[in-house]
C-alpha positions in Angstrom: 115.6 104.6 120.2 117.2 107.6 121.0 117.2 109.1 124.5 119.0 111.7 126.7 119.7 111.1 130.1 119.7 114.6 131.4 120.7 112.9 134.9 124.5 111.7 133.3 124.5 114.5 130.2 124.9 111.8 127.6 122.7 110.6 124.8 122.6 107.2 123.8 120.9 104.5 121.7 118.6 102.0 123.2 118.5 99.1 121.8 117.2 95.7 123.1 118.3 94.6 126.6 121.3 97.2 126.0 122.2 100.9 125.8 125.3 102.2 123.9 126.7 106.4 124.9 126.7 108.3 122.0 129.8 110.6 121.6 129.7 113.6 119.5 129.9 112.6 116.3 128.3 110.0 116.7 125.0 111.9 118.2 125.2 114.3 115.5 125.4 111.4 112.4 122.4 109.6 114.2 120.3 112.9 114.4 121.2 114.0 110.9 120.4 110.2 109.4 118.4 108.2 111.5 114.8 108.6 112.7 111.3 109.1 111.3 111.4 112.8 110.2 114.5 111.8 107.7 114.1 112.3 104.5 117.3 110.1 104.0 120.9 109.3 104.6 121.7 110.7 101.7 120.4 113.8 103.0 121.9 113.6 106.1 125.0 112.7 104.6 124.9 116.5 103.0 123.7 118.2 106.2 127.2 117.0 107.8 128.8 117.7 104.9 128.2 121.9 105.0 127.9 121.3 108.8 131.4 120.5 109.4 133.4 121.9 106.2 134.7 118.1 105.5 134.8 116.2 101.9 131.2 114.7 101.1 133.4 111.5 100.2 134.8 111.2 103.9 131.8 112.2 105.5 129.7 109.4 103.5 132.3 106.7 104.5 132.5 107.6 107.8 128.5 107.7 107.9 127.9 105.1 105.7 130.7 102.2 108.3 129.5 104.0 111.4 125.4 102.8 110.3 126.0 99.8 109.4 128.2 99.0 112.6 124.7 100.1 114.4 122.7 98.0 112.6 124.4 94.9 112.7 124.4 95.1 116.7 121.0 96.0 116.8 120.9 100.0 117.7 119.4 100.9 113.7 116.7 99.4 112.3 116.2 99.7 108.3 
């Protein structure tokens, strides 16, 4: 679950019995590819693609090892 704590500035992840600050990049990956109103990562994958000028085949690594980091500890559900 996503959530911003307006008291620190920061969004993070929720996930269960833990919380993980999201930097940057990585709040902008997780708004572009994760949530309910995502078509799909795919998708997002080409938002951050025009977004930030950068090679679709970098972003999409990036994207793609950053995901499935989340997943595995719990922070993404597919």
């Amino acid at each position: 679950m996503l959530r911003n704590d307006r008291r620190r500035g920061q969004w993070m992840l929720m996930g269960p019995e833990r919380l993980l600050v999201l930097d940057e990049m990585a709040l902008a990956v997780v708004r572009a590819c994760v949530g309910a109103e995502i078509a799909d990562v795919a998708a997002g994958i080409d938002r951050l693609t025009v977004e930030y000028d950068a090679p679709r085949t970098e972003v999409a690594a990036d994207v793609l090892e950053m995901l499935t980091d989340l997943r595995n500890k719990g922070y993404v559900v597919t």
